[in-house]
N, C-alpha and C positions, 0 to 999 in steps of 0.2 A: 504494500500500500504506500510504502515513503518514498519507496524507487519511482510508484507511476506519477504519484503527486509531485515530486523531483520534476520526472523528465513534460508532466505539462507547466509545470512553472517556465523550464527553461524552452520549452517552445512559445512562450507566447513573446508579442513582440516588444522590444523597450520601451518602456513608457516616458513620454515628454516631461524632461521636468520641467518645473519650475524658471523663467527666466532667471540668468544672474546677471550683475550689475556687469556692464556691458566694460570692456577691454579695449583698449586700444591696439591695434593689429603691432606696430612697432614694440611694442610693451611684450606682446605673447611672444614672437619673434624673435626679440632679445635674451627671454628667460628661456624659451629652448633652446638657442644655440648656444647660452652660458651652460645650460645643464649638458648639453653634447661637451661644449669645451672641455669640463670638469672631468665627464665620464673615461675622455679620449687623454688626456693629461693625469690624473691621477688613478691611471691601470692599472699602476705597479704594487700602491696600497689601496684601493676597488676590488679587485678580482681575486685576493684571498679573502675580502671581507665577503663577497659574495659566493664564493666554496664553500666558507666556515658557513655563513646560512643557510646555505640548500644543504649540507650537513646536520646542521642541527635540524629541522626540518623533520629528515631521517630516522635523525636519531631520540628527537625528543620523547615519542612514543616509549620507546624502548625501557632510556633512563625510567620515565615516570613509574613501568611498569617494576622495574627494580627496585625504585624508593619505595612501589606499595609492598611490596616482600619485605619492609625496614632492613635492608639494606646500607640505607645512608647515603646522601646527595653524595660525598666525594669520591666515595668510592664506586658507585654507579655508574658518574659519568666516565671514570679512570678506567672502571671496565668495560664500558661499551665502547671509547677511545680507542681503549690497545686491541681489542679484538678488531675492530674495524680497521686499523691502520696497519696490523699483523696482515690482515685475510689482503690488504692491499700488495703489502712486502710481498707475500706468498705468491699472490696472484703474479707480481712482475718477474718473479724469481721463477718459475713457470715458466709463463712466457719468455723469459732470456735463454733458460735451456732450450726451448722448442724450437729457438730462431738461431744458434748457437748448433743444433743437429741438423738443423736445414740447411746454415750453411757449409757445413761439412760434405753434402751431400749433392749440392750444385754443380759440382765439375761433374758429377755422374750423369746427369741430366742434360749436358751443352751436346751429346752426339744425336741427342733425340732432337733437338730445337733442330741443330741445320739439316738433318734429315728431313724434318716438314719443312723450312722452308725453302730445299732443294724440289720437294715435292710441289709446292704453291709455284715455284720460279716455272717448274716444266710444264705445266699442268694450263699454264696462264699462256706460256708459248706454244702449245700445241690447239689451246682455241682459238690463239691470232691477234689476242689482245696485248700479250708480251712482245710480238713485234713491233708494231703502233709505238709502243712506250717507248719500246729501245730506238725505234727510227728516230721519236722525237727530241732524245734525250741524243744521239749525236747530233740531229740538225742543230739542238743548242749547242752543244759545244765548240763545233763547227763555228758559227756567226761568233762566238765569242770570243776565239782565237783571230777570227777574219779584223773583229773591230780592234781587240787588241795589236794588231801590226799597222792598222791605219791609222793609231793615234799614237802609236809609239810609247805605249805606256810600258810593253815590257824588250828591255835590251838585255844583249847576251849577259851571261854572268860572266865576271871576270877569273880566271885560277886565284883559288887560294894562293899558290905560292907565285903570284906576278908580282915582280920589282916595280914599283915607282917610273915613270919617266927620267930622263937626267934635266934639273931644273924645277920639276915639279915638288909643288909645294908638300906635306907630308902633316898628315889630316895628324891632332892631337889625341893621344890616347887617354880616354878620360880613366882615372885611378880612383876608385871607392875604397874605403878605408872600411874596414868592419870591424865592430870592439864585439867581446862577448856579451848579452845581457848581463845582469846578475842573477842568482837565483828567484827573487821574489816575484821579478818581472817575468821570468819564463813561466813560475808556477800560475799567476793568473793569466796570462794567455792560453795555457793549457785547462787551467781547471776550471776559469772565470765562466764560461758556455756551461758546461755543467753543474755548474755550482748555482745557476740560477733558479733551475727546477728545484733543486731542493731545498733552498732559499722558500721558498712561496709555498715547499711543502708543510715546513717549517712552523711560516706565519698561520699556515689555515687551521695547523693542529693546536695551535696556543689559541688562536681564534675560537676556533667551537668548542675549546675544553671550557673557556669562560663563560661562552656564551650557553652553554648547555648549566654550567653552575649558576649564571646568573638571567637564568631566563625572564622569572620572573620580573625582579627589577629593569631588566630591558623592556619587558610586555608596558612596566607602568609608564616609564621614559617616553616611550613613541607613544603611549595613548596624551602625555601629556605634549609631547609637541605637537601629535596631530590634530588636540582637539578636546581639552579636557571637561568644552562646555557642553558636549553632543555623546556623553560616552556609550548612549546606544547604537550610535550611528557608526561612531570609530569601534566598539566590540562588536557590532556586528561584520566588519570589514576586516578586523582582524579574523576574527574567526573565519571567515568567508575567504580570504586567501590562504591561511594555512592551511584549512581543506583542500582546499583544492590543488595545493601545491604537492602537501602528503600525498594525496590521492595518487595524484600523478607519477609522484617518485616511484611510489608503491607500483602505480599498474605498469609501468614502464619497466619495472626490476622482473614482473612477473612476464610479461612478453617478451621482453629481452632473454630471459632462460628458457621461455617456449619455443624460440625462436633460435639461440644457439645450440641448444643438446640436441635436436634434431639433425641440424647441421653437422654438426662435430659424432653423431651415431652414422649419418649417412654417408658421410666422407671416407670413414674407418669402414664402413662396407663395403663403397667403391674400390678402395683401393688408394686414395691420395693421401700420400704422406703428412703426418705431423698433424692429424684431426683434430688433436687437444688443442694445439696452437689453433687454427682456424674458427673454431664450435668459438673456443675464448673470448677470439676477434670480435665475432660474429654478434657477440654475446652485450660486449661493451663498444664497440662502434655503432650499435646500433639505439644506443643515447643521442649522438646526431643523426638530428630530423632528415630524410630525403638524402644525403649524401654516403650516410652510416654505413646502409647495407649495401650500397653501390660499391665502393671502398672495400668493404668483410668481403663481396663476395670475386674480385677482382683478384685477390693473391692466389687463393686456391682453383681459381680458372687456368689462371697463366702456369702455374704449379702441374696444374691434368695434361696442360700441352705440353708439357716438357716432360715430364717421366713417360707418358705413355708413346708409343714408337706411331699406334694409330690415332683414329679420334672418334673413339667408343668411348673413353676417359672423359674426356673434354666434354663430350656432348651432354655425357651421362652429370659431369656435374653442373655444366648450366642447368639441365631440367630438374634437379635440387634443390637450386635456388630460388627458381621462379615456382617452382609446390610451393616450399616453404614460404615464400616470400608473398603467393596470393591467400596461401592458407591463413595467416599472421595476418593480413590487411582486412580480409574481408570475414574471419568469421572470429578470430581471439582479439583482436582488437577493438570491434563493434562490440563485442561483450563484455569487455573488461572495462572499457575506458567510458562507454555513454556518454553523460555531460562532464564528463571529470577538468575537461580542462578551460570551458568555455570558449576555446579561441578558432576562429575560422582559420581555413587552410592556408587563405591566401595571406594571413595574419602571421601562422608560422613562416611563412618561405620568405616574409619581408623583414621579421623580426632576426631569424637566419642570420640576412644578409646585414642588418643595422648590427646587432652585438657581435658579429665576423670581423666588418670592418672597424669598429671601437679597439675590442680585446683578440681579437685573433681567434686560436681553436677554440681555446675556453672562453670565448661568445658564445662559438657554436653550442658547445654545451648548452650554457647559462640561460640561450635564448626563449624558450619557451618558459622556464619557471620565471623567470625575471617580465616577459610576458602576461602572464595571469597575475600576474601584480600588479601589473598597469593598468587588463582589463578589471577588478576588481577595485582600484581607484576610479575607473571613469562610474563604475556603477554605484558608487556611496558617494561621490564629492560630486555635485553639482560643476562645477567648473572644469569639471575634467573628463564632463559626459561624454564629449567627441571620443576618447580614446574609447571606451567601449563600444559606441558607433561604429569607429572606424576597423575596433580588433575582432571584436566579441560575433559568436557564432551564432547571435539571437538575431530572430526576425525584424529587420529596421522598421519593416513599414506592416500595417495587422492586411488582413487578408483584403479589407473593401479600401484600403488606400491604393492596393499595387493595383487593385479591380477598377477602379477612379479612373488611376493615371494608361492603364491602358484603353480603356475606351476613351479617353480623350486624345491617348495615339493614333486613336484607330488601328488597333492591332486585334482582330479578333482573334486570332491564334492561341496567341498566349493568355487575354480574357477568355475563353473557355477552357483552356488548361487549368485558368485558377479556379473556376468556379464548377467544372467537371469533381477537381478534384474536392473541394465542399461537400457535393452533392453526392459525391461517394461514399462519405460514413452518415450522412443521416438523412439522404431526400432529400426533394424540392424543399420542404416544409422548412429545414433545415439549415440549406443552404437561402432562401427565402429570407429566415429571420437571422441568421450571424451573417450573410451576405451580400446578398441583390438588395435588401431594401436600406442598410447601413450605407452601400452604396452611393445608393440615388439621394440618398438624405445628407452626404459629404456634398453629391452636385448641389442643391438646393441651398443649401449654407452657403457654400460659396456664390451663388444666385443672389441671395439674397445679401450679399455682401460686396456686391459689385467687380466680383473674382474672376466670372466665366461668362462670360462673352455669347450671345445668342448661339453661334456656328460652335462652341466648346459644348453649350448645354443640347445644341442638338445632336452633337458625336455621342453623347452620351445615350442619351434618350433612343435615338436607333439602335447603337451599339445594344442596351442593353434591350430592345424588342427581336433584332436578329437574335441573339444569345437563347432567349427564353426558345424562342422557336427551334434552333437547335439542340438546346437540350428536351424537349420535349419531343415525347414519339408522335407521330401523327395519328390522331384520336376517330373513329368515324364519326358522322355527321348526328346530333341529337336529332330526334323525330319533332316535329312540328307544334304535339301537343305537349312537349317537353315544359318545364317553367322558363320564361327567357327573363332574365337578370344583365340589367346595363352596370359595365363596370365604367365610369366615367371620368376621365380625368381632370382634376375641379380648374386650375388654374393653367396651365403649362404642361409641355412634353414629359418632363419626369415626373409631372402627376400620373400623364396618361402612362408612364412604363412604369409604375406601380398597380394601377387599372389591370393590365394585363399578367402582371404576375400574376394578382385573384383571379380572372379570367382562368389563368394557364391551371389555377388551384381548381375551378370548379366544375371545370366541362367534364375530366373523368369520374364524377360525381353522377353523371348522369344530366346537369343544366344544360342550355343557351347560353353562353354571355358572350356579350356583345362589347366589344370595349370601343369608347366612345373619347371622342378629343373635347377640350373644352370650348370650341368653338360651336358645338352642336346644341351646346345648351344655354349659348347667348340670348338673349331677346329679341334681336332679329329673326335666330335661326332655328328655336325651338319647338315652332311650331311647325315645321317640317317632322319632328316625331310624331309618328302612330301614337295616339292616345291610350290605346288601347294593347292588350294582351304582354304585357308585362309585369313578371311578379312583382320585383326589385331594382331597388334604384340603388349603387353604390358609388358614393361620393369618394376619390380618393386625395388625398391633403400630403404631400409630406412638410408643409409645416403649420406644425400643429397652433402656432397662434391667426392663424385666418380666418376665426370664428365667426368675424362682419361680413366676410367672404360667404363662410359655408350659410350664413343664417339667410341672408339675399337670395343663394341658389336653392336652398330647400325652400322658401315661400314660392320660388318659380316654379318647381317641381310641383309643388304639390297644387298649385292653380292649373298643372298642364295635364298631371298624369290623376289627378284626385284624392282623396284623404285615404282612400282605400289601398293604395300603392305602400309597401311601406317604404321608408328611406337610411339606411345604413351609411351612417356618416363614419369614415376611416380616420382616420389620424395618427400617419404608419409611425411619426418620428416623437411622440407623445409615450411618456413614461407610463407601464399602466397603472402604477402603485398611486399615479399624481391627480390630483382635482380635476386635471382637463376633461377626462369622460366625462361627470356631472357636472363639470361647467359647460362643455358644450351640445349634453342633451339640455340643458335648462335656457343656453341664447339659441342655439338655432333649433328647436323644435324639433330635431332627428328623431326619428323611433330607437334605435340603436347608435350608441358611438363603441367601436374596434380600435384597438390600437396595434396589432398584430392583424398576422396570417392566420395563427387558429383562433386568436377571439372571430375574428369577421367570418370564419367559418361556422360557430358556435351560436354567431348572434343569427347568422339566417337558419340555422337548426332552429331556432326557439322563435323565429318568427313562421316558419313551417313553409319557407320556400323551399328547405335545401333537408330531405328526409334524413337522417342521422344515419350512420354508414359506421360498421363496427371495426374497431383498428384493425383485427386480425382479416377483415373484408375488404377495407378500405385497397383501391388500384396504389400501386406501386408506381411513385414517379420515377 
């Protein structure tokens, strides 16, 4: 139940906040390229502060679970430390043997390489395309020796042992002098490159040994710079990122070993040397996003082409990869990870490429967790909403905004892709009220707002009559003495593609309806209607303050059509919990006021145009 309520939270789309006091563009400007300056200058102390976090992160679980054994905060953290940074030792010392027998075993391997590609060389000239090359590759050489004699750029070399002319001048021989270094100077040229990694190994371990003994007092510190007058808002943001950071580390630790010991079992079956070494790689390069397993699975390719003399090896371990590699994308990863990290794709592959060029590989790393920290800021700090805009894998805009903007495209395509797909988990009914009528009630606000332009409101208005008509099957025709029920559109064209969604509700009921524009019920033009043989009249409003409006057209209606007719006033965009029903049966004289699809359906049940039809009976839109 917490997983499905989770994942409809995180489907629905972000909600608008609140204006903030507005910024000046040079101002936003200047403080992110001071925060880049900062990031990109201060890498050297940054980037172990950022190991030791995504460390503690890790590890905080773990400790806490050993202080509840009364254990003891120091000695906890002291042991969750040395085993982690041991199983590291372990892990390199491993990996140094495996890369240390591989290359022992490389000269054995160079007569397999020029044997294939002796075999590629022949194989390319006996289909014709190796001549081509070769012809083209002397006609270059060719012109380039021709150009070089024309310009004189190369002249004979002279003998090493030629004398001088008698008279000619005699070129000075420059004499460099060379002292010894000292010792201290040679040891950091040699050691200084090495000695950096372990440097930064260094800081990270003093780093998270602190920060795991003093977490708490850190927790209180950032709640206080961040915000000590809000602290539901900053605990909730804390919490909210350290989820989903854990989460992440977690399900990442758990596909990454789903992901290498397949690897490193199927290798050792093939046949390719050093499995443990590879499955390892496989294991922890695949912490970077999109490049990981490209990288893992590239040593042990080239590896199958070289030991093996055919390319039964080689082929056998590409199609390894790609199992593995589709198995891990599309059915362990969708299970594990769901909403765990909130970030779209194209979110990873930029953040990739921004903490790559800042910090180098350990960006690569850092980028995604350092990631959901920033989506996790845009979502609790008002002023920082764009970044989860921009990162976050939640729906920008709710379903009748994208439905809006593309009938105002004019794209029907993709407006019935959206609204197909509505109308696939619950019906017309369904899609009716969380879609098509929210819709048309976005057009009208903007209408009434002086947003949309006559030719915008009428892209709309047809768009959405085509639409209905498409998704609706084609119905055969009621019989004559059917009830005929006018669905009418009170004001304008998006009244009238409201009119027609009831319409499209009520003919597989068994009615007539008739949907009618509002021009047929003007007072010129009304009296062109048959007075007679109609049950229902249905007014449709989407907005719902037009009451002077509906109360004028229901006194015309009912002098045309008589008291006997009844009239069902709509008012699709009207709350039904709110006063407007019994304000607007009490000003305009309606028989029924609807605020909805199934009230309007309901109020002509109980007026006895429309016989009551039983769910499990009821036609299937």
């Amino acid at each position: 139940m917490a997983e499905d309520t989770a994942r409809r939270l995180q489907a629905r789309p972000i909600p608008v906040p609140k204006a903030a006091p507005p910024a000046s563009t040079q101002t936003t400007l200047l403080v992110i390229a001071l925060v880049v300056a900062t990031l990109y200058l201060g890498s050297d102390i940054l980037v172990p502060i950022a190991l030791a976090v995504l460390l503690t992160f890790v590890l905080a679980p773990i400790v806490s679970r050993l202080e509840r054994l009364r254990l003891g905060r120091i000695p906890s953290v002291l042991a969750v430390v040395v085993l982690v940074f041991a199983g590291i030792a372990g892990f390199g010392m491993v990996v140094g043997g495996q890369i240390a027998d591989l290359a022992n075993n490389l000269p054995t391997y160079q007569k397999n390489v020029h044997d294939k590609l002796d075999s590629l060389r022949s194989r390319a000239a006996s289909a014709g395309s190796g001549g081509v090359v070769q012809q083209a590759t002397e006609a270059f050489r060719d012109l380039k020796q021709g150009l070089e004699q024309v310009t004189g750029e190369t002249a004979p070399a002279a003998p090493a042992n030629a004398l001088p002319a008698p008279g000619a001048a005699r070129e000075p021989v420059p004499v460099r002098i060379e002292q010894d270094g000292d010792a201290l100077t040679i040891i950091s040229d040699v050691l200084g490159p090495a000695m950096a990694p372990v440097a930064t190994a260094g800081m990270v371990l003093v780093f998270t040994i602190f920060m795991l003994l003093q977490r708490e007092d850190l927790r209180d510190r950032l709640i206080r710079l961040a915000g000590s007058g809000d602290l539901s808002r900053t605990t909730e943001a804390m919490n909210d990122a350290g989820e989903r950071v854990s989460r992440y580390l977690l399900m990442q630790c758990v596909v990454n070993v789903t992901y290498g010991l397949p690897i490193g079992v199927g290798l050792w079956l093939i046949g390719v040397p050093n499995p443990l070494l590879w499955g390892l790689l496989s294991t922890v390069l695949r912490f970077i996003p999109f490049l990981g397993p490209a990288i893992a699975a590239a040593f042990p390719i080239l590896l199958s082409f070289a030991v093996d003399g055919g390319w039964t090896l080689p082929l056998l371990c590409i199609a390894l990869f790609v199992a593995v590699e589709l198995f891990s994308n599309n059915v362990v990863e969708p299970w594990l990870y769901g909403s765990a990290t909130g970030l779209s794709s194209l979110a990873i592959i930029v953040a990739a490429v921004f903490w790559t060029t800042l910090w180098g590989p350990v960006g690569l790393l850092l980028a995604t967790p350092l990631t959901v920290c920033l989506v996790v800021l845009g979502r609790h700090v008002p002023q920082l909403h764009f970044l989860e805009v921009m990162l976050g894998d939640r729906p920008v805009l709710p379903d009748e905004a994208k439905l809006y903007q593309r009938l105002l495209a004019r794209d029907p395509i993709e407006a019935m892709e959206i609204a197909e797909e509505k109308m696939s988990k619950g019906g017309l009914v369904e899609a009716g009220h969380g879609l098509l009528i929210p819709t048309l009630s976005l057009a009208e606000q903007d209408r009434q707002r002086n947003r949309l332009n006559p030719e915008g409101r009428q892209a709309v208005a047809e768009g959405m009559v085509a639409l209905l008509d498409e998704m609706m099957e084609a119905s055969p025709p009621a019989a004559e003495d059917t009830p005929l029920v006018l669905c009418i559109g009170a004001r304008n064209d998006l009244d009238e593609a409201a009119a027609a969604l009831l319409g499209h509700m009520l003919r597989p009921r068994g009615l007539r309806a008739d949907v009618l524009p509002c021009e047929t019920v003007s007072v010129r033009s009304i009296a062109a209607l048959a007075p007679t043989g109609v049950s229902a009249v249905v007014l449709s409003y989407l907005n719902p303050s037009a009451l002077s409006h509906a109360r004028r057209l229901v006194r015309r209606l009912r002098l045309h059509f008589g008291p006997n007719v009844p009239i069902l006033l709509c008012l699709w965009s009207a709350h039904p919990e709110a006063d407007a029903p019994e304000q607007a049966t009490t000003q305009t004289t309606a028989d029924r006021v609807a605020t909805s699809l199934t009230g309007a359906v309901t109020q002509l049940e109980e007026l006895g145009v429309l016989a009551a039809v039983e769910p499990e009976k009821a036609p299937q839109a």
